[in-house]
VMD Tcl script that builds the backbone (N, CA, C; Angstrom):
set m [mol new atoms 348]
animate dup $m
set s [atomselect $m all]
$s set {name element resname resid chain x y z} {
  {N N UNK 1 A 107.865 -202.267 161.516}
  {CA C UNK 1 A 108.890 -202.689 162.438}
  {C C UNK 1 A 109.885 -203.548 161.658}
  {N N UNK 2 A 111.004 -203.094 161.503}
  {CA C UNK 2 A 112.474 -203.692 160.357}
  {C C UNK 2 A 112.606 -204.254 161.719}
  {N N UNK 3 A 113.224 -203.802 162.441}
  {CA C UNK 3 A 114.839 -204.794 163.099}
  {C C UNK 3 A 116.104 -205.608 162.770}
  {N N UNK 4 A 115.860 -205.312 161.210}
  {CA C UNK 4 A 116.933 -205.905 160.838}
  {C C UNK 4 A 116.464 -207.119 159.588}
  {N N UNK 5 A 115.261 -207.047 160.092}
  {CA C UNK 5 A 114.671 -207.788 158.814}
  {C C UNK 5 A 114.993 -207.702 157.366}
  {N N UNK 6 A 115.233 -206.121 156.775}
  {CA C UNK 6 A 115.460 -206.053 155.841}
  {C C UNK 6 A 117.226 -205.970 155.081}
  {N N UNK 7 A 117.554 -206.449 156.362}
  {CA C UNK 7 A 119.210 -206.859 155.910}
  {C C UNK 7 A 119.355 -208.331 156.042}
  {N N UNK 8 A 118.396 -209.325 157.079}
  {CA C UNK 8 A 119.399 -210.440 156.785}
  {C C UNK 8 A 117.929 -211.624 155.951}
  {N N UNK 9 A 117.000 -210.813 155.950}
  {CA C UNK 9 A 116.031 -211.749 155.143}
  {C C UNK 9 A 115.606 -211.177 154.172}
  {N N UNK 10 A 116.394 -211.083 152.852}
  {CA C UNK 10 A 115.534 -210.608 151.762}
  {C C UNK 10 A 115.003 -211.992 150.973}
  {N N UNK 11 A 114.162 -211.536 150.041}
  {CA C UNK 11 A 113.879 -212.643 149.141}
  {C C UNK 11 A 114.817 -212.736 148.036}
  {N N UNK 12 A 115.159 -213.822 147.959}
  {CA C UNK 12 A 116.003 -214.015 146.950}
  {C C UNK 12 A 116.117 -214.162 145.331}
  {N N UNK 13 A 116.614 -212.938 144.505}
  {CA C UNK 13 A 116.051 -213.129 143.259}
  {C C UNK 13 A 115.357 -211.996 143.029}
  {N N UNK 14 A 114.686 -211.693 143.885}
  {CA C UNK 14 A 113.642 -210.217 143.933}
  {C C UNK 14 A 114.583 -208.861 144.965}
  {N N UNK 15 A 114.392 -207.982 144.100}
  {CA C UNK 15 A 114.782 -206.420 144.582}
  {C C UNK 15 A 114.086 -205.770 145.376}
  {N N UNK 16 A 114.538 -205.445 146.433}
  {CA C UNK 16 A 113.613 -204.863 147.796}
  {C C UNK 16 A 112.201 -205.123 147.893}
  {N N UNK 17 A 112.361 -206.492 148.010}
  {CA C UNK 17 A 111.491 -207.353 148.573}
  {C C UNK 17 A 111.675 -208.135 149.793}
  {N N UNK 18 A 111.451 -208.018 151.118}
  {CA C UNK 18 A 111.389 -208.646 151.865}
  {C C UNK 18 A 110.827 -209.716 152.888}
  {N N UNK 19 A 111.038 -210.859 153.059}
  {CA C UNK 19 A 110.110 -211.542 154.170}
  {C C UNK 19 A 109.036 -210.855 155.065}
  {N N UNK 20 A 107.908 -210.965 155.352}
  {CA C UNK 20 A 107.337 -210.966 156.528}
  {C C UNK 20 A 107.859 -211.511 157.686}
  {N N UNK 21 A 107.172 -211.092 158.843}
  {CA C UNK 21 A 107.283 -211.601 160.205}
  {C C UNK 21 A 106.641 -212.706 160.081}
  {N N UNK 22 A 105.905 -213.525 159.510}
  {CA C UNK 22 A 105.274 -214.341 159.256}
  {C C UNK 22 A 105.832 -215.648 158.289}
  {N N UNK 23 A 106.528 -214.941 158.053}
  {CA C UNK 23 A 107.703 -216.021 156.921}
  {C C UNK 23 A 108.612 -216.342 157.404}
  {N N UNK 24 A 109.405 -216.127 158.738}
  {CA C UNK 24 A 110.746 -216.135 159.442}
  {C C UNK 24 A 110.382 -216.908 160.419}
  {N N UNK 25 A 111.345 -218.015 160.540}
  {CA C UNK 25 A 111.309 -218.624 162.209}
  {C C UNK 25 A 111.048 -217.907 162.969}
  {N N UNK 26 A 110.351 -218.212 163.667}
  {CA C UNK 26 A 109.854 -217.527 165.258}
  {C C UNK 26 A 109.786 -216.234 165.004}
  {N N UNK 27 A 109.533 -215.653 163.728}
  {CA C UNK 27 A 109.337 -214.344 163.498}
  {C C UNK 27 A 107.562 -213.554 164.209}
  {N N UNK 28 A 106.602 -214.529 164.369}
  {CA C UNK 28 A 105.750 -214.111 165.262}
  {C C UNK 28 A 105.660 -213.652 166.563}
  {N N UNK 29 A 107.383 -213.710 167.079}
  {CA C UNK 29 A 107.367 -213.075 168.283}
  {C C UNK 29 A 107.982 -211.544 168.743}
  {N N UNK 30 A 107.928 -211.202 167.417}
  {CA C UNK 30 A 108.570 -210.288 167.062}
  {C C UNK 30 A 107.436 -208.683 167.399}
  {N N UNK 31 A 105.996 -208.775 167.224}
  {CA C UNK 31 A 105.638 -208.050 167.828}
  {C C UNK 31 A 105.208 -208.148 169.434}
  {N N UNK 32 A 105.247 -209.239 169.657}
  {CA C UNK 32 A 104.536 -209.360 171.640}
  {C C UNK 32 A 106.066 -208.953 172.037}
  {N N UNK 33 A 107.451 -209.334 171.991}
  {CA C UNK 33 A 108.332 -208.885 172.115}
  {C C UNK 33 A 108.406 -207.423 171.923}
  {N N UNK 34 A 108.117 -207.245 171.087}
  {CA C UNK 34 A 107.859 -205.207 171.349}
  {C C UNK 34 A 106.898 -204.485 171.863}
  {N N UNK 35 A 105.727 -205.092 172.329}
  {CA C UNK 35 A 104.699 -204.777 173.523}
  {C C UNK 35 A 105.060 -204.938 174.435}
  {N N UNK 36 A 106.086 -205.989 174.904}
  {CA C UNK 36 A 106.628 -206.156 176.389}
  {C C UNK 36 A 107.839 -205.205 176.859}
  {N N UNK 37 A 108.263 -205.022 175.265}
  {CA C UNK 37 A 109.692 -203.777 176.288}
  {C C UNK 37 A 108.855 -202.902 176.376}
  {N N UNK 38 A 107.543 -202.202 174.849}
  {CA C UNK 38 A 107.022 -200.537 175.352}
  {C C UNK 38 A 106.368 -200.593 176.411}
  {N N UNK 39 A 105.478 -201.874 176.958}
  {CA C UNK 39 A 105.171 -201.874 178.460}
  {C C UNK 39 A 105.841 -201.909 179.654}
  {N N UNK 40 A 107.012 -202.538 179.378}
  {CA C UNK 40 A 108.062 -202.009 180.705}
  {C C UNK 40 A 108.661 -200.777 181.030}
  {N N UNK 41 A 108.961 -200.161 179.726}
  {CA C UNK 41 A 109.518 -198.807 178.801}
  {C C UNK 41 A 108.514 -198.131 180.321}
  {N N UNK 42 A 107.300 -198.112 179.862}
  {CA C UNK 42 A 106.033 -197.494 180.523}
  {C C UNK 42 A 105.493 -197.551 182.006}
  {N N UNK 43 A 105.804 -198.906 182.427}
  {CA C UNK 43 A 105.351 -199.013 184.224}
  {C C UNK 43 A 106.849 -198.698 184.333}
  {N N UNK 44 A 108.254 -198.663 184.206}
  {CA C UNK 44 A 109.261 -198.172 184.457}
  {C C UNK 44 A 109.477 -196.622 184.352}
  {N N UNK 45 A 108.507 -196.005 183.602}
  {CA C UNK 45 A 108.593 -194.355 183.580}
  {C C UNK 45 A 107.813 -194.312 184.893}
  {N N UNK 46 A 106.464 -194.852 184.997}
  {CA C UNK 46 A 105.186 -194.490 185.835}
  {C C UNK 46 A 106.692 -194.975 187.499}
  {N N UNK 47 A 106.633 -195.992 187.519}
  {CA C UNK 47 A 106.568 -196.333 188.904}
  {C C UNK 47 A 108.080 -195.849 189.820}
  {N N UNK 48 A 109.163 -195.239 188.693}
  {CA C UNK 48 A 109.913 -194.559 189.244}
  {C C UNK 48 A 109.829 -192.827 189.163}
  {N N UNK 49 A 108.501 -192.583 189.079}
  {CA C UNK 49 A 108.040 -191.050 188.748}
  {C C UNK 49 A 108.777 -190.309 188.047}
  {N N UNK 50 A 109.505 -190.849 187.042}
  {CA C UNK 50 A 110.193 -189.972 186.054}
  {C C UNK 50 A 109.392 -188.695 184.632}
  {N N UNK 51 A 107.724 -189.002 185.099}
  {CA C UNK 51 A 107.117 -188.146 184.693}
  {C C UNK 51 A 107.475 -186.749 185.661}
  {N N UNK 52 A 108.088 -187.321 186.713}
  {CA C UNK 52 A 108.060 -185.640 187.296}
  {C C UNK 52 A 109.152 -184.881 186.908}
  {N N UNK 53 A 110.454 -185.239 186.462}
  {CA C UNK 53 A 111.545 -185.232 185.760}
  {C C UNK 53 A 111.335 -184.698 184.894}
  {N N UNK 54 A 110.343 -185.208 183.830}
  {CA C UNK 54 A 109.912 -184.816 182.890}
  {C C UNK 54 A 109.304 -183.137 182.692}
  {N N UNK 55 A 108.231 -183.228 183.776}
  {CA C UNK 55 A 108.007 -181.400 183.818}
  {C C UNK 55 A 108.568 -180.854 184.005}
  {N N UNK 56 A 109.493 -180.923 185.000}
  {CA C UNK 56 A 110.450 -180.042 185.521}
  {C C UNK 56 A 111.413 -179.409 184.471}
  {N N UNK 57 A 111.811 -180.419 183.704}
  {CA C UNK 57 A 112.727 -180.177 182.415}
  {C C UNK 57 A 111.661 -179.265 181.220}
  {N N UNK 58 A 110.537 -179.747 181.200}
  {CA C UNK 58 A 109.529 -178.847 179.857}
  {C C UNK 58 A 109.392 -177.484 180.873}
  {N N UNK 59 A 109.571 -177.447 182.209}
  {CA C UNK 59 A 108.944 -176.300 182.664}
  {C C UNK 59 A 110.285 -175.109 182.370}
  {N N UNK 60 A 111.518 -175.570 182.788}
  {CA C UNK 60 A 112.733 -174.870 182.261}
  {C C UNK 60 A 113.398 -174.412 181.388}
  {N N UNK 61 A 112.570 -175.284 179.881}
  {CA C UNK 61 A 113.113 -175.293 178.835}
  {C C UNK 61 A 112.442 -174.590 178.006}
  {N N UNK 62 A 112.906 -173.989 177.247}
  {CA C UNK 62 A 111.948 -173.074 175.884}
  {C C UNK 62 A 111.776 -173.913 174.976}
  {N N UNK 63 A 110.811 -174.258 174.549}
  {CA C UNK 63 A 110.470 -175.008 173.126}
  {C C UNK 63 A 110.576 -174.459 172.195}
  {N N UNK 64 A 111.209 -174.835 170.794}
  {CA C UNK 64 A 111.527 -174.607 169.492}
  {C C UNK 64 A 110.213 -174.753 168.709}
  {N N UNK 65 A 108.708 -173.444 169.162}
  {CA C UNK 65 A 107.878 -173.839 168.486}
  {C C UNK 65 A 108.017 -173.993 166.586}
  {N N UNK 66 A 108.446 -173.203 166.042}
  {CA C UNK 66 A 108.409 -173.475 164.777}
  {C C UNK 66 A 109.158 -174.469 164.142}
  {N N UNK 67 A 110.332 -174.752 165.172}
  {CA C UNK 67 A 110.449 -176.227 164.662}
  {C C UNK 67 A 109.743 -177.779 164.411}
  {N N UNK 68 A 108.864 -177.244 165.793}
  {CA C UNK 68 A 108.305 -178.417 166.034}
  {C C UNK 68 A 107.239 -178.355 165.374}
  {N N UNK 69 A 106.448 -176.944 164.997}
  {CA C UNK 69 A 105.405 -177.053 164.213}
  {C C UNK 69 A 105.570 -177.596 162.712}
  {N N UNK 70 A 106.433 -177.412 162.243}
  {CA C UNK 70 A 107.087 -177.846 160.814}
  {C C UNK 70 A 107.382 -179.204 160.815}
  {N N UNK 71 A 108.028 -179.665 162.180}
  {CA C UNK 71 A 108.237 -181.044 161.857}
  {C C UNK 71 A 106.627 -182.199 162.089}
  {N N UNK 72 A 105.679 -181.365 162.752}
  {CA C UNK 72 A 104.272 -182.367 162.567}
  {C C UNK 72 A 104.117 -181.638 161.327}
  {N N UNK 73 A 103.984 -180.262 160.831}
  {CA C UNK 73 A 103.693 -180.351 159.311}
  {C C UNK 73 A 104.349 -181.486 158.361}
  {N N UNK 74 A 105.638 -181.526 158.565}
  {CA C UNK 74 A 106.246 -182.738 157.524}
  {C C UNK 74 A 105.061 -183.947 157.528}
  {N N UNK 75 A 105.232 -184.144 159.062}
  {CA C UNK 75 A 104.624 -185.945 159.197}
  {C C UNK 75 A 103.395 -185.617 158.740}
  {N N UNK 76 A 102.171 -184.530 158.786}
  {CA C UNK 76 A 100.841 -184.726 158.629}
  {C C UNK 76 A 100.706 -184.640 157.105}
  {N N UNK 77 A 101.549 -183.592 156.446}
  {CA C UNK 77 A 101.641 -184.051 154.767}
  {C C UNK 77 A 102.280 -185.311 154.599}
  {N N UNK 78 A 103.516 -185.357 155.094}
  {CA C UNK 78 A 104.201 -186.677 154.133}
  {C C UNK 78 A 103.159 -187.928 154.139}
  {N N UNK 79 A 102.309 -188.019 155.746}
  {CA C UNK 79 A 101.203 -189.080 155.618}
  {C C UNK 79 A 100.440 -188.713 154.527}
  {N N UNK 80 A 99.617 -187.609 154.510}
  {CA C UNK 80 A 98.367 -187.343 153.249}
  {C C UNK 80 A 99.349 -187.822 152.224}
  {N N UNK 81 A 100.090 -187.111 151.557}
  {CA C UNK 81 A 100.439 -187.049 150.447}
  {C C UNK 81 A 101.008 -188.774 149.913}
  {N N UNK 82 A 101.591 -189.446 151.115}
  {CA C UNK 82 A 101.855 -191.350 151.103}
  {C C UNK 82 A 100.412 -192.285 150.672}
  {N N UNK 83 A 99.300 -191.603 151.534}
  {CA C UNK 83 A 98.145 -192.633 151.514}
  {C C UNK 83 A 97.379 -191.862 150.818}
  {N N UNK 84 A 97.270 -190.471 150.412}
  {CA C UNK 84 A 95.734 -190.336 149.730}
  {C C UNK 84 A 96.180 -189.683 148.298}
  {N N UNK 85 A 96.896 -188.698 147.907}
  {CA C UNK 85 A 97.969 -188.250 146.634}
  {C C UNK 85 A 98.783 -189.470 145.736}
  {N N UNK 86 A 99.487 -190.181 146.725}
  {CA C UNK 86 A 100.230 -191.034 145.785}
  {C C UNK 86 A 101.206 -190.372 145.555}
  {N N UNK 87 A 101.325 -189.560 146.037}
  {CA C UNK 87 A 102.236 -188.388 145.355}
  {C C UNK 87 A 103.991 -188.600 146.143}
  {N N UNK 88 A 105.126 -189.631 144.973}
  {CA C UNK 88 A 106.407 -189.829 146.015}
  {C C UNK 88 A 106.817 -188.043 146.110}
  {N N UNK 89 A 106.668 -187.360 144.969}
  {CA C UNK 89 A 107.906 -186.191 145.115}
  {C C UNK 89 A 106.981 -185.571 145.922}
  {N N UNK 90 A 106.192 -185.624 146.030}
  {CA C UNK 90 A 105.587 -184.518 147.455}
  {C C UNK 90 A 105.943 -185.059 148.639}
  {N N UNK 91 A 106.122 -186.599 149.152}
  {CA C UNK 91 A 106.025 -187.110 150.028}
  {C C UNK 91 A 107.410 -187.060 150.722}
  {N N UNK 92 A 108.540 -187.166 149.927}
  {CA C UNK 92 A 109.957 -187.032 149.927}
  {C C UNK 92 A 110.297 -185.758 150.183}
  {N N UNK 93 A 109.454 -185.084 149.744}
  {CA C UNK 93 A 109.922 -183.096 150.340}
  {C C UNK 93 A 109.431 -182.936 151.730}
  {N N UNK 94 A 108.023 -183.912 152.028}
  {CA C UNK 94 A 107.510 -183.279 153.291}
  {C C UNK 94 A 108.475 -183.809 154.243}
  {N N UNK 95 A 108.883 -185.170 153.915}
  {CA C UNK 95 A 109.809 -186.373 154.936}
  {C C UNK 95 A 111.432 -185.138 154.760}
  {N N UNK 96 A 111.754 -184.617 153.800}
  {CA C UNK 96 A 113.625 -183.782 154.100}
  {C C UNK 96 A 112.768 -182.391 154.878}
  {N N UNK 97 A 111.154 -181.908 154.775}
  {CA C UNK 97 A 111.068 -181.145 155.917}
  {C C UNK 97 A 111.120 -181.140 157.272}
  {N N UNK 98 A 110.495 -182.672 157.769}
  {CA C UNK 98 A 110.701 -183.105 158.848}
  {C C UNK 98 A 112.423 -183.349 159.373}
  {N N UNK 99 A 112.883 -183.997 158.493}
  {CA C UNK 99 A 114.224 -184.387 158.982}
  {C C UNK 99 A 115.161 -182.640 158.785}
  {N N UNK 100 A 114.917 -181.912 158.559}
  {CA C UNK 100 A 115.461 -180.612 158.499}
  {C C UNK 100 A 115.098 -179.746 159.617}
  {N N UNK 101 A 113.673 -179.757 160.179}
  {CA C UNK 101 A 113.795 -179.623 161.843}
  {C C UNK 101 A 113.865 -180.446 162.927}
  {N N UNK 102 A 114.144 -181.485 162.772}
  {CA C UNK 102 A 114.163 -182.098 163.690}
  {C C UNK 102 A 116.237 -182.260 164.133}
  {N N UNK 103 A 116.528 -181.969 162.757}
  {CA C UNK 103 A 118.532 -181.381 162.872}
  {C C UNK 103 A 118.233 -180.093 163.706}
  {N N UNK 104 A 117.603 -179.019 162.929}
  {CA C UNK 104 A 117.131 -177.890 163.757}
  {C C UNK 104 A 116.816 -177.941 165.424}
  {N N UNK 105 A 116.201 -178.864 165.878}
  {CA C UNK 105 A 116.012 -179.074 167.271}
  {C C UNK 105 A 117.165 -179.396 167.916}
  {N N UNK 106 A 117.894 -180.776 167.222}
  {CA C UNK 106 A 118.877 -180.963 167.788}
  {C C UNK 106 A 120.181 -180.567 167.570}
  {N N UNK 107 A 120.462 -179.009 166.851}
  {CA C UNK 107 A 121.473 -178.292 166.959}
  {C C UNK 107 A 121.382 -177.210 167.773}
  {N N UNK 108 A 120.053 -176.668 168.188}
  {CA C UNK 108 A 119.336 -176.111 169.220}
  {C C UNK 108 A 119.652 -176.536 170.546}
  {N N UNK 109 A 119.543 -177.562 171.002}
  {CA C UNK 109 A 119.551 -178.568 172.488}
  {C C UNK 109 A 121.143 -178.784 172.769}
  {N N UNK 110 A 121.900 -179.205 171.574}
  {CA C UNK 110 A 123.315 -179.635 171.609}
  {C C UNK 110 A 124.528 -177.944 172.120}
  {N N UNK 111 A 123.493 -176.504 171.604}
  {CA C UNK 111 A 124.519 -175.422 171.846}
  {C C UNK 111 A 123.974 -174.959 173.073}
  {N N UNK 112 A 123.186 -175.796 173.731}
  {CA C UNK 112 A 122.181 -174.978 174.829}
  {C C UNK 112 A 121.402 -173.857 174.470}
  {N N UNK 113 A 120.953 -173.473 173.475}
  {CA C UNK 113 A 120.142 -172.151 173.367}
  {C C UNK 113 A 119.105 -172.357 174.160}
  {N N UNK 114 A 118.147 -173.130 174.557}
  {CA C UNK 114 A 116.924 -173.585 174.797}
  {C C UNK 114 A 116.844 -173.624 176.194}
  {N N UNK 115 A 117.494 -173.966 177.100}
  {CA C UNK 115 A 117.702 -173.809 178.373}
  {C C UNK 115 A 117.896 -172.130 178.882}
  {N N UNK 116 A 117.248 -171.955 180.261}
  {CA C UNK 116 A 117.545 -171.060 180.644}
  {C C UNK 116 A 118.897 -170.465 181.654}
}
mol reanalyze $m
mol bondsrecalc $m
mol representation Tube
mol addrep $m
């Protein structure tokens, strides 16, 4: 979670190195502050039934399976290949695969193909 952290608190002297949340004034409130919006985020979906909104729109819409399958392929390599390979140039190809369908989706949605 940046928020901005890594523009107005760097360490000084050192190259992309940044403060903790733990090093910043009142920077410990920085995650209960983001549990309280994704929990409002959440009884605000639930209690104005905008889950039903929600089907209605997946029930109308065609999904871009191979996009979407490619873009969890990106994330499930770029993770392996981040935490267990070590591997940056593998990790950097899987991350421009993800970000290459996920343009794909949203040049898809933006011409209407996907709608019926």
């Amino acid at each position: 979670m940046n928020c901005g952290r890594t523009l107005f608190f760097p360490i000084p002297g050192t190259e992309n190195a940044y403060y903790g949340w733990k090093d910043i004034k009142y920077g410990y409130l920085a995650h209960p502050i983001y549990g309280a919006f994704i929990a409002s985020v959440g009884i605000y979906f639930l209690k104005n039934k905008l889950f039903v909104n929600l089907w209605n729109y997946l029930r109308t819409t065609k999904l871009p399976f191979w996009n979407i399958f490619l873009m969890c392929l990106g994330m499930g390599l770029g993770l392996f290949a981040e935490h267990s390979m070590h591997n940056m140039v593998f990790e950097e190809i899987t991350e421009l695969l993800f970000y290459i369908s996920l343009v794909g989706i949203i040049w898809l949605y933006s011409r209407n193909k996907l709608t019926d």
